[in-house]
N, C-alpha and C positions, 0 to 999 in steps of 0.2 A: 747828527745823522750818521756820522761815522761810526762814532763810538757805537750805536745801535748796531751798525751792520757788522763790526768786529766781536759786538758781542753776542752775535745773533752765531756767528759763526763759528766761538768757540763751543759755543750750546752744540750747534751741529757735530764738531770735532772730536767732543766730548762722549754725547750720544755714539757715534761710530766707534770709537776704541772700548765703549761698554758692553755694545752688542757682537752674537757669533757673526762670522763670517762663512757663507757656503759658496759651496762650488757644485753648478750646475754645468751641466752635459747638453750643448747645444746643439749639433750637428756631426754628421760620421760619414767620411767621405775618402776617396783615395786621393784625391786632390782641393782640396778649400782655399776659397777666392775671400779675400776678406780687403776691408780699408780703414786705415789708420786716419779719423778725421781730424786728430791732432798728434801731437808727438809722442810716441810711446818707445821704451828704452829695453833695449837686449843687452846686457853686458856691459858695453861702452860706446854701442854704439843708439842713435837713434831712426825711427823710423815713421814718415807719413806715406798717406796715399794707397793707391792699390797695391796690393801682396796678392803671395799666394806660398802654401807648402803643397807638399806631394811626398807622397811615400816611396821610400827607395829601397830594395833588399832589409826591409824591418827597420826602418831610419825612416828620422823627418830630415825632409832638405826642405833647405831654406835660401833663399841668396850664396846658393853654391856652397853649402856646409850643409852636415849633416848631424843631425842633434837625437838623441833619444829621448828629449823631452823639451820644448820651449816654456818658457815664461816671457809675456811683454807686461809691462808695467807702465801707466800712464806716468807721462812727465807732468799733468797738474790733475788737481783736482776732477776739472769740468770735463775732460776728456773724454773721447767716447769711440768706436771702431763698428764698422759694417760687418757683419758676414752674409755671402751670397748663397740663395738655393738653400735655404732652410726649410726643413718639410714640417709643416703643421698639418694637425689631424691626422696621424697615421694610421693608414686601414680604416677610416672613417671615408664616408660617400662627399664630404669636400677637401678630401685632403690637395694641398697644393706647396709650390714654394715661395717663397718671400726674402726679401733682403731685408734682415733688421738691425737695429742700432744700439747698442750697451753699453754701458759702463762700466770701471773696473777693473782690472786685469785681465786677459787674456792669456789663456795657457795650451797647447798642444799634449798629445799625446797619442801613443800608439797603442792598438785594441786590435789583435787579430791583424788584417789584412787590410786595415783601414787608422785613418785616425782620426780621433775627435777634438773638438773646440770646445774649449769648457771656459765659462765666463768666471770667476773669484768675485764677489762683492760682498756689505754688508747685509746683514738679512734685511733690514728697515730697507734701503732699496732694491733687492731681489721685492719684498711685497710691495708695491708702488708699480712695478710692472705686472704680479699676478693678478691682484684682484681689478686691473684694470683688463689683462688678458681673459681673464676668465668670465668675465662679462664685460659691458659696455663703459667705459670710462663716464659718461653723463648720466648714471644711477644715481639717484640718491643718498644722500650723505650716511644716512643710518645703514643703510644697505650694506654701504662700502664699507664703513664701519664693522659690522657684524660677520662679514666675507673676509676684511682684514684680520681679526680674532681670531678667526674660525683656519683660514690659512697657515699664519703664524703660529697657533695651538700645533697643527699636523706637522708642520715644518719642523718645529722645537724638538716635536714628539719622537720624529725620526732620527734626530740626533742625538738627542738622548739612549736610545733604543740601541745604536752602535756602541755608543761608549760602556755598556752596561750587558748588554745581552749577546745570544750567539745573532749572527743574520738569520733575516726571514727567510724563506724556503718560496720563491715564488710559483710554484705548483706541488700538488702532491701526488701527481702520475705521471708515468710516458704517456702517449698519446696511442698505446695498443688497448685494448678495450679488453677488462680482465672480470671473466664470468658474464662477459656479456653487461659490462657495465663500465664505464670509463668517467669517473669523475676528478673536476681539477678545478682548485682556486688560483687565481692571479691576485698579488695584492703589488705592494710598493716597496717593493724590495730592493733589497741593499742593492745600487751601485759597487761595481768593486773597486772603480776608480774616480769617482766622484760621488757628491750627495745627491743629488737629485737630478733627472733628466725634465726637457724646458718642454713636455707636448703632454697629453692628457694622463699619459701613463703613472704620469706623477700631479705635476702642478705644471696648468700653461702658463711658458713664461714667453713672453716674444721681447723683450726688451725696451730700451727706453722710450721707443716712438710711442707705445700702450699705456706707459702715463702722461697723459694727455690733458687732464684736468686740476684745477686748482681742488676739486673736491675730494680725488686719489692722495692728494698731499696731504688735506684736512686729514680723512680719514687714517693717514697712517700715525699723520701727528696727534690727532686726537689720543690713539691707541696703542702709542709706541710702547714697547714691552708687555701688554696684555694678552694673557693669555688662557684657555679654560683648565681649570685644574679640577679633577677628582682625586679626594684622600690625598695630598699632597703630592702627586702626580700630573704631569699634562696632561692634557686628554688626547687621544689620537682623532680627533676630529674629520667629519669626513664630510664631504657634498656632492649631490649630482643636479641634475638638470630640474627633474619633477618630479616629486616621489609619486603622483599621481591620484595622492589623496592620504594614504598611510605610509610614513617611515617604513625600512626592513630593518630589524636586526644584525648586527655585523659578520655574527657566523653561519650566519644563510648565504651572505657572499663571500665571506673570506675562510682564516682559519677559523680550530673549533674554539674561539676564544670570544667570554662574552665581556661587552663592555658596557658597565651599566648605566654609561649616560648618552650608549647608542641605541634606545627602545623603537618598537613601531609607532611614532604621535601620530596619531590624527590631525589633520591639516586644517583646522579652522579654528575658530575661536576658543575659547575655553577645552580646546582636543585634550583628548586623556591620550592614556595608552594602551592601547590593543594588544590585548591578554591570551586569546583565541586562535588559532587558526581558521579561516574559509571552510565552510563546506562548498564542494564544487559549484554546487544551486546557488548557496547565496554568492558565492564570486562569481558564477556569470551574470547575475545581477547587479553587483558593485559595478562591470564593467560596462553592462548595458545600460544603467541606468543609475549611474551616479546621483547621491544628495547634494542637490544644491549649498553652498558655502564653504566649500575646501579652498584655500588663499591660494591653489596653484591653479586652478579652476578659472583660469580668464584667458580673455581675449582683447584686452585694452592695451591698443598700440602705443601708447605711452610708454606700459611700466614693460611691455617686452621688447621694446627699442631700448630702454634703460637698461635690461639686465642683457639683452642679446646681441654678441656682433655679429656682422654682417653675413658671417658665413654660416651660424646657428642659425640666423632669419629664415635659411634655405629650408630648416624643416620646419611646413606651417602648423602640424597637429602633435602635440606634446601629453596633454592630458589626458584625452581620448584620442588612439590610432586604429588605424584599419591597414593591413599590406596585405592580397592576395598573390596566389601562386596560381600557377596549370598545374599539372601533375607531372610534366617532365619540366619543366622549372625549377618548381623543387625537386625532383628526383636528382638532378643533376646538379642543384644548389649544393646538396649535401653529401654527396659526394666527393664535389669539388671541397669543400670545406675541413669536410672529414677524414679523408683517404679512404673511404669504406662504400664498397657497393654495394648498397640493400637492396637495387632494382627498383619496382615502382611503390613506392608511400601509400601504408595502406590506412598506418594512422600513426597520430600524435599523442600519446599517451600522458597524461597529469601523474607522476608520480608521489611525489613529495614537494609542496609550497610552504613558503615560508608566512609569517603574522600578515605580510603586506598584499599574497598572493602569488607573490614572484614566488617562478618555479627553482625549486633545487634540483630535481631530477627530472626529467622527461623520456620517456620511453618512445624511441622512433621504432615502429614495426613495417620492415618494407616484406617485398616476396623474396628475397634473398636471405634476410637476418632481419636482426630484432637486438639493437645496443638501448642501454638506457644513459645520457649522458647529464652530465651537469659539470658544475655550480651555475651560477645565472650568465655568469658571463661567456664559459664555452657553449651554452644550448642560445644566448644572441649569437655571437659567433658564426655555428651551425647553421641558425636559418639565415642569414643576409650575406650581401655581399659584402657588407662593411661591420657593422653591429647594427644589430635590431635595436630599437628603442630603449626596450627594458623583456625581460622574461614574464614580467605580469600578465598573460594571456590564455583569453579560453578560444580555442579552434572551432569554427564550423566548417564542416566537409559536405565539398557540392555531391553531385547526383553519380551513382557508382555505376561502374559499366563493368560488368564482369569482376563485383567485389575490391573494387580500386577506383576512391574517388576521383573526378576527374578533375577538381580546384579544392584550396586548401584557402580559408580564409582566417587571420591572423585578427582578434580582435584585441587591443592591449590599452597598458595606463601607462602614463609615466615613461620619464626617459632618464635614464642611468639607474645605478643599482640601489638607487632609494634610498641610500643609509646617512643619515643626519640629516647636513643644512638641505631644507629642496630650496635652490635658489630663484626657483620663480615664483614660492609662494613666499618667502623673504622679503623681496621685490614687492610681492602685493603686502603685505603688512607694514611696510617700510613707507607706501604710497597711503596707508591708514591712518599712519600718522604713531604705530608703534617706534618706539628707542629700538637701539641697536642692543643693549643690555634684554629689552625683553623677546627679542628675538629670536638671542644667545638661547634663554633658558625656555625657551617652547621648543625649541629642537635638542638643545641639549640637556636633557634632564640632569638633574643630582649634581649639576658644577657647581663650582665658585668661579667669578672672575678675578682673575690677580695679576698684578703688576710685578714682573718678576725682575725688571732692568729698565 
């Protein structure tokens, strides 16, 4: 039995000095409360229990010294440390905080007028916490499987992309509106002092309390090193919530860069891929009256307790939504949102949609002015307090009183920006009884899977 767990162990040791290591961006704060639930080492000296730094004239203090940069290192393997008032979901309508638990090293540093906690670990454990974050750790095994791949593909993809290329540009405007048009992408852009941030903007990572199951383990082990490659490249693999029946394409939400095993699928069985763009008619149709058999198309509490936690539960309509306004609601939505006063909304304009529907451009016409904005994600943005669903939407406009409707009705599909995995129709194909291989390639066209470490 011994010899077993000794050798089970240098499997593991081994495994870890094989793969990269990232450093994720956890929290930013002028002061962070954190606790050492085992020994971890500064220099020479060691430390457990509650801590805390605070930023002093452009320094970190620490236990009465002053550092421009920490590093703590566990004293064993299993070790692990709190940090307090973590904000998950930011600018989402359940954003809140949390104290969560990690592994790995722990590193300070200073960012402006604040500093951050940045976690150091293995990437094989960095995913064991995502894909249990990013959906519900009691998914099914194929699920978590294909979520793992799919992860680790993007993960790889962005480290790679540093080592080789200039950094992404994460917008391509100010936020003045020029000829009366103001468009802007966000994608997932370089850190400049870490690789990835732990909340949506990147990948949710909340730490080691979100691997929770024996089948987060399977799934990483089953997949360790796997990743999707096109032409002997990663793939930059992407997922959101529900694509709401079709995939979008990548450069409908991001840069003008196409990826070709980012297409719009159709979400059901034997889905091809959608070559076309909508006409307005037939997309208020898609949206009023969806065909029955799209895999994200349910409502069976099963497989969305599987793929959703607790605080994704809070929004009950994903597929098909509906959000109304007044007319000073929104008026005052968008303003707030925008910095620009149009006065009263006189309409919502479809400018330009992309293969899945989602809008690229949107023309708001108030009695004041008239911008047309986009990508998908500043016109969600624009209209909510938090983000809207998805930009897939046709408007109905109530009854006008002096040429100015007096409600604005939001009919939409899908929640995030649609492009790759949709992990609730994953979810339902995964509860079909499809493998995590054929999952891969109904969302991701034209890959290979390969074992790269």
């Amino acid at each position: 039995m011994g010899a077993k767990i000794n050798a089970k162990e240098a499997k593991n040791t081994q495994r870890k000095n094989m793969q990269p290591t990232i450093q994720v961006g956890i929290v930013s704060a002028t002061v962070i409360h954190f606790i050492f639930n085992d020994k971890y080492v500064l220099g020479d000296e060691a430390f457990e229990g509650s801590q805390s730094v605070s930023i002093i004239s452009g320094k970190i203090e620490f236990n009465g010294a002053l550092y421009t940069e920490i590093l703590f290192n566990p004293y064993s393997e299993h070790a692990s440390f709190d940090l307090v008032d973590v904000v998950i979901g930011i600018g989402f309508h359940w954003e809140r905080k949390e104290i969560q638990r990690f592994s790995g090293q722990l590193k300070f540093i200073v960012e402006g007028e604040k500093l951050t906690a940045i976690n150091i670990l293995p990437v094989e454990d960095y995913l064991l916490s995502v894909i249990s974050s990013e959906m519900s750790a009691t998914s099914s095994l194929e699920l978590l499987k294909a979520h793992a791949v799919t992860s680790r593909s993007w993960l790889l993809a962005q480290l790679e992309a540093k080592k080789t290329s200039k950094p992404h540009t994460l917008n391509n405007s100010t936020n003045t509106p020029i000829n009366n048009e103001l468009v802007k992408w966000y994608d997932k852009d370089d850190h400049a002092n870490f690789d990835v941030c732990a909340d949506d903007h990147c990948q949710r990572y909340q730490g080691i309390t979100k691997a929770s199951t024996e089948a987060v383990r399977e799934a990483i082990e089953l997949t360790c090193g796997q990743v999707l490659m096109y032409e002997n490249t990663i793939c930059d693999a992407r997922f959101s919530k529900c694509c709401g029946g079709i995939a979008e394409l990548f450069e409908n939400c991001w840069q003008p860069q196409h990826h070709p095993y980012l297409l719009p699928v159709e979400d059901k069985p034997n889905g091809g891929v959608k070559s076309e763009c909508f006409s307005e008619t037939d997309f208020n149709a898609f949206i009023r009256n969806p065909l029955p058999g799209d895999f994200c198309n349910t409502t069976d509490i099963k497989v969305l307790k599987q793929v959703l936690n607790h605080y994704d539960q809070e929004t009950a309509d994903f597929y098909r939504w509906t959000v109304k306004y007044t007319q000073a609601e929104l008026a005052l939505l968008i303003k707030k949102k925008s910095g620009i006063d149009f006065g009263e909304i006189i309409d919502l304009v479809p400018m330009e949609r992309g293969i899945s529907g989602r809008l690229i451009r949107l023309k708001i016409v108030g009695t004041k002015q008239c911008v047309t904005v986009g990508k998908e994600l500043e016109i969600r943005k624009w209209l909510s307090e938090s983000h809207l669903y998805s930009s897939a939407f046709v408007v109905d406009k109530g009854k006008l009183i002096h040429g100015v409707p007096e409600t604005f009705t939001l009919l939409g599909a899908g929640w995030g920006h649609g492009v790759g995995l949709c992990q609730i129709g994953a979810a339902v194909m995964a509860e079909k009884g499809y493998k995590y291989k054929d999952i891969l390639s109904h969302y991701f066209r034209n890959t290979e899977l390969r074992k790269i470490y």
